[in-house]
C-alpha positions as protocol buffer text, in pm:
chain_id: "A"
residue {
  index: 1
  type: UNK
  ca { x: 1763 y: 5776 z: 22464 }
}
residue {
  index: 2
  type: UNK
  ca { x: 1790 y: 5766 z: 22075 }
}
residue {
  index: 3
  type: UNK
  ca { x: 2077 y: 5674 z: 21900 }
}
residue {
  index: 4
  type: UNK
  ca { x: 2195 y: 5776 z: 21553 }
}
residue {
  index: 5
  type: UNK
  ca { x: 2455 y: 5710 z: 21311 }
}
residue {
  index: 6
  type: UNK
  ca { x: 2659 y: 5999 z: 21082 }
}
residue {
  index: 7
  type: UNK
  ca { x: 2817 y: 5882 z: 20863 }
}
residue {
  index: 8
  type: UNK
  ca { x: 2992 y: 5981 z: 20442 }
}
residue {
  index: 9
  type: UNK
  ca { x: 2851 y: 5733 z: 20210 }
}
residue {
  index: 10
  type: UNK
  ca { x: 3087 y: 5555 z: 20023 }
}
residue {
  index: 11
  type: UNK
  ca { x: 3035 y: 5565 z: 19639 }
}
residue {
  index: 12
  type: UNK
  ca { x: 2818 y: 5341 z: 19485 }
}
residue {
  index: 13
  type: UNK
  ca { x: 2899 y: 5029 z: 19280 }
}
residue {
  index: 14
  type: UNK
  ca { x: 2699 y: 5119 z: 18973 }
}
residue {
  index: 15
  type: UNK
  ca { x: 2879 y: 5480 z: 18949 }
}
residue {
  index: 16
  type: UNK
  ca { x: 3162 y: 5589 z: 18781 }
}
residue {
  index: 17
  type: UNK
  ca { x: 3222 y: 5963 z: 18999 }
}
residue {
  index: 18
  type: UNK
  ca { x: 3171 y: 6049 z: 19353 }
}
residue {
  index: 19
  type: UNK
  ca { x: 2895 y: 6306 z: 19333 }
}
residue {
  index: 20
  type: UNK
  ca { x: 2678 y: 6175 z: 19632 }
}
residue {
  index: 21
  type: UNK
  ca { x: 2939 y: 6209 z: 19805 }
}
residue {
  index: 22
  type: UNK
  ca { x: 3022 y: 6502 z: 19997 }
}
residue {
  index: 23
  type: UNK
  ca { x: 2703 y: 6481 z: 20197 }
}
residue {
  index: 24
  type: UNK
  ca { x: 2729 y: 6360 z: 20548 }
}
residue {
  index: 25
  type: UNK
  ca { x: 2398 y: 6123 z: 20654 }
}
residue {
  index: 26
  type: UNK
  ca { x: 2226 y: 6064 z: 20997 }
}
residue {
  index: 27
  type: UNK
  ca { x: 2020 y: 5765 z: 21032 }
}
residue {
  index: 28
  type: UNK
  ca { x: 1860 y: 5673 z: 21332 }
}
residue {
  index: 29
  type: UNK
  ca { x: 1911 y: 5317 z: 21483 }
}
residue {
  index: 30
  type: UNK
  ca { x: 1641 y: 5090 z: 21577 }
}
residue {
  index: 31
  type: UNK
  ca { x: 1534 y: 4983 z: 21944 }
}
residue {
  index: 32
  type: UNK
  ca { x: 1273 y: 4779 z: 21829 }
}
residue {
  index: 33
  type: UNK
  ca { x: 1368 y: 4377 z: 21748 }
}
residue {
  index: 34
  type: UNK
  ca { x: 1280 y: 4287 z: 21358 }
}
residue {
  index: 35
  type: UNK
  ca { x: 1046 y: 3982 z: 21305 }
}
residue {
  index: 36
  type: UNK
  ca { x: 891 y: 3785 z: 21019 }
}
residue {
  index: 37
  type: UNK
  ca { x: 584 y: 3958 z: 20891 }
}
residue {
  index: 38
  type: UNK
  ca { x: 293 y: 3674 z: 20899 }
}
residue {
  index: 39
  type: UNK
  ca { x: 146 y: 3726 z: 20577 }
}
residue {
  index: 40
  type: UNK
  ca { x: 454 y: 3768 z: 20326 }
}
residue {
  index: 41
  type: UNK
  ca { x: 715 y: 3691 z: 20540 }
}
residue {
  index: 42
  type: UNK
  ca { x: 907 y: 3991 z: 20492 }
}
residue {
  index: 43
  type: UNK
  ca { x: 1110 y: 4172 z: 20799 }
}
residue {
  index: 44
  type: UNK
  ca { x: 890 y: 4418 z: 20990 }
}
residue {
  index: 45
  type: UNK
  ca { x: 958 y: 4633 z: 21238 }
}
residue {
  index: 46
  type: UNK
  ca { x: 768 y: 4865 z: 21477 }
}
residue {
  index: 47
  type: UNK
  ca { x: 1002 y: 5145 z: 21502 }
}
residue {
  index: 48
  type: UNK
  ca { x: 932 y: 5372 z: 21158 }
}
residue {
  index: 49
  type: UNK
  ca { x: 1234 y: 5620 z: 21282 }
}
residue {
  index: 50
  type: UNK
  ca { x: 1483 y: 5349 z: 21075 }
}
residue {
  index: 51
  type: UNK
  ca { x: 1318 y: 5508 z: 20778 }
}
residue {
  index: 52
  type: UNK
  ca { x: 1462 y: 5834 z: 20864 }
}
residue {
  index: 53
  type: UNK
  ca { x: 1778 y: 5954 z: 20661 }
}
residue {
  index: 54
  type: UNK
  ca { x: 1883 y: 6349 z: 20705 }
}
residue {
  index: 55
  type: UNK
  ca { x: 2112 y: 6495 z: 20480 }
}
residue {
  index: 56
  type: UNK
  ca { x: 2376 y: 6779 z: 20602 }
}
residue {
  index: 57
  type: UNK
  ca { x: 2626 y: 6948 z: 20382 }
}
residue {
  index: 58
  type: UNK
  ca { x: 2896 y: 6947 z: 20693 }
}
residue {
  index: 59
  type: UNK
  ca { x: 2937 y: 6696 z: 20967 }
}
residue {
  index: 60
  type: UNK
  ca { x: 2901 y: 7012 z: 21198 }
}
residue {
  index: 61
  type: UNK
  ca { x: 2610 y: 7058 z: 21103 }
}
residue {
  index: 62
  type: UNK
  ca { x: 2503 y: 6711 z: 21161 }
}
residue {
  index: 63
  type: UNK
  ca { x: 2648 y: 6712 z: 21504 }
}
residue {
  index: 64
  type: UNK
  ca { x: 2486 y: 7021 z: 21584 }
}
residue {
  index: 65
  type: UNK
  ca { x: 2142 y: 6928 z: 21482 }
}
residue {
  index: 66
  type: UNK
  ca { x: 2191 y: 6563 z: 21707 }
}
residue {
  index: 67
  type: UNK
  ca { x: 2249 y: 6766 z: 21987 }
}
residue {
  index: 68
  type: UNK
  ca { x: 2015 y: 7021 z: 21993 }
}
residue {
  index: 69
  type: UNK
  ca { x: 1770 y: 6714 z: 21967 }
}
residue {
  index: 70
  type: UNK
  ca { x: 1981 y: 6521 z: 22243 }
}
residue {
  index: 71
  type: UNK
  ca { x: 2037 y: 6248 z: 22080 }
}
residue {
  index: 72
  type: UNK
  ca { x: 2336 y: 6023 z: 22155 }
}
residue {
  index: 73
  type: UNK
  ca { x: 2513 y: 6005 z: 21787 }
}
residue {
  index: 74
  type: UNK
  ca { x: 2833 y: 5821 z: 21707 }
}
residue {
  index: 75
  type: UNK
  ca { x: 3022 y: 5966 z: 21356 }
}
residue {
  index: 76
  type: UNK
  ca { x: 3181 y: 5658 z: 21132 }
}
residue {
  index: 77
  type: UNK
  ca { x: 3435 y: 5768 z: 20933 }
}
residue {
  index: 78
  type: UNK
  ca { x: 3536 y: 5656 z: 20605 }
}
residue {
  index: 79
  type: UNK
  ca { x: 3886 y: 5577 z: 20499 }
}
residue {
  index: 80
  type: UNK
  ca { x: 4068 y: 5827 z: 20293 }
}
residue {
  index: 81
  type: UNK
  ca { x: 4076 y: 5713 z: 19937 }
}
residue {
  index: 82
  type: UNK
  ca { x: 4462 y: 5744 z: 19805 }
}
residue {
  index: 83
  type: UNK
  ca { x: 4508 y: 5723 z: 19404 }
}
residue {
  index: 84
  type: UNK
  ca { x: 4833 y: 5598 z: 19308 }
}
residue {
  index: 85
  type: UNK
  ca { x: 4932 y: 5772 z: 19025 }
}
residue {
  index: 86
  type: UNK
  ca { x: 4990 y: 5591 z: 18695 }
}
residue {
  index: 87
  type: UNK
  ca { x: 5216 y: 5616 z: 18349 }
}
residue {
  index: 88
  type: UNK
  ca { x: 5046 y: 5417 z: 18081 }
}
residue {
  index: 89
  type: UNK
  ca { x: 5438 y: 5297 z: 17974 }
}
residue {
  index: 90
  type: UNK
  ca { x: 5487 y: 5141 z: 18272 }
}
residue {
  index: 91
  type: UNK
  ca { x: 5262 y: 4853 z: 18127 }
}
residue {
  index: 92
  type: UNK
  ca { x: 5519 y: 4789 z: 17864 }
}
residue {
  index: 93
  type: UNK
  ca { x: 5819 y: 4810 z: 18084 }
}
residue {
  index: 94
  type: UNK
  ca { x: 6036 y: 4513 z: 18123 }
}
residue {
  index: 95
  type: UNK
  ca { x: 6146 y: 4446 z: 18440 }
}
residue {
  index: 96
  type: UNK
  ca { x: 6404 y: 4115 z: 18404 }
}
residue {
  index: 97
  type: UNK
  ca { x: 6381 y: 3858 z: 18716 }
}
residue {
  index: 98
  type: UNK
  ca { x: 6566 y: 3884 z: 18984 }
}
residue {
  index: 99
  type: UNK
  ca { x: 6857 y: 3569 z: 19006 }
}
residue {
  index: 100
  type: UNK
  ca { x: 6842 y: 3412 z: 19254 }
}
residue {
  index: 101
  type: UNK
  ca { x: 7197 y: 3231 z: 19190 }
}
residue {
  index: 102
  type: UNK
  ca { x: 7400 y: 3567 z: 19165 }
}
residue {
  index: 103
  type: UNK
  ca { x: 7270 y: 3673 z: 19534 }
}
């Protein structure tokens, strides 16, 4: 049976928005063990499905398309992100320390 991942991508390191997104990804995983290519030395595999990355606008629409192929799929979810929202005076606010004789 072949097994795939869906999953969000998180945003990338070397962008500033979120654009890419909103798309949900299905990768297949590999059955195949990875060895040392002989020549360069480089990681080969014999299983070319690992090359494989669909994009889908919905997760439904991933799901659906991993089962009407039968595959067995597991979704990975991605933490929700939660801004805390700011005041740019709060940088100059003093805050005295706390006494620690008067308590």
């Amino acid at each position: 049976m072949i097994k795939a991942r869906i999953y969000n991508p998180s945003k990338n390191a070397m962008q500033s928005g979120r654009a890419k997104t909103k798309e949900w990804i299905l990768e297949y995983e590999s059955n195949a063990d990875r060895s040392p290519e002989p020549l360069m030395g480089w990681s080969q595999g014999k299983d070319t499905m690992t090359q494989v990355r669909l994009k889908f606008r919905t997760l439904e629409q991933a799901e659906r398309y991993a089962e009407e192929k039968g595959l067995y799929y597991q979704v990975l979810t991605q933490h929700e992100r939660k801004p805390k929202p700011r005041n740019y005076g709060d940088n100059f606010k003093y805050i005295p320390p706390e006494d620690s004789e008067s308590a």
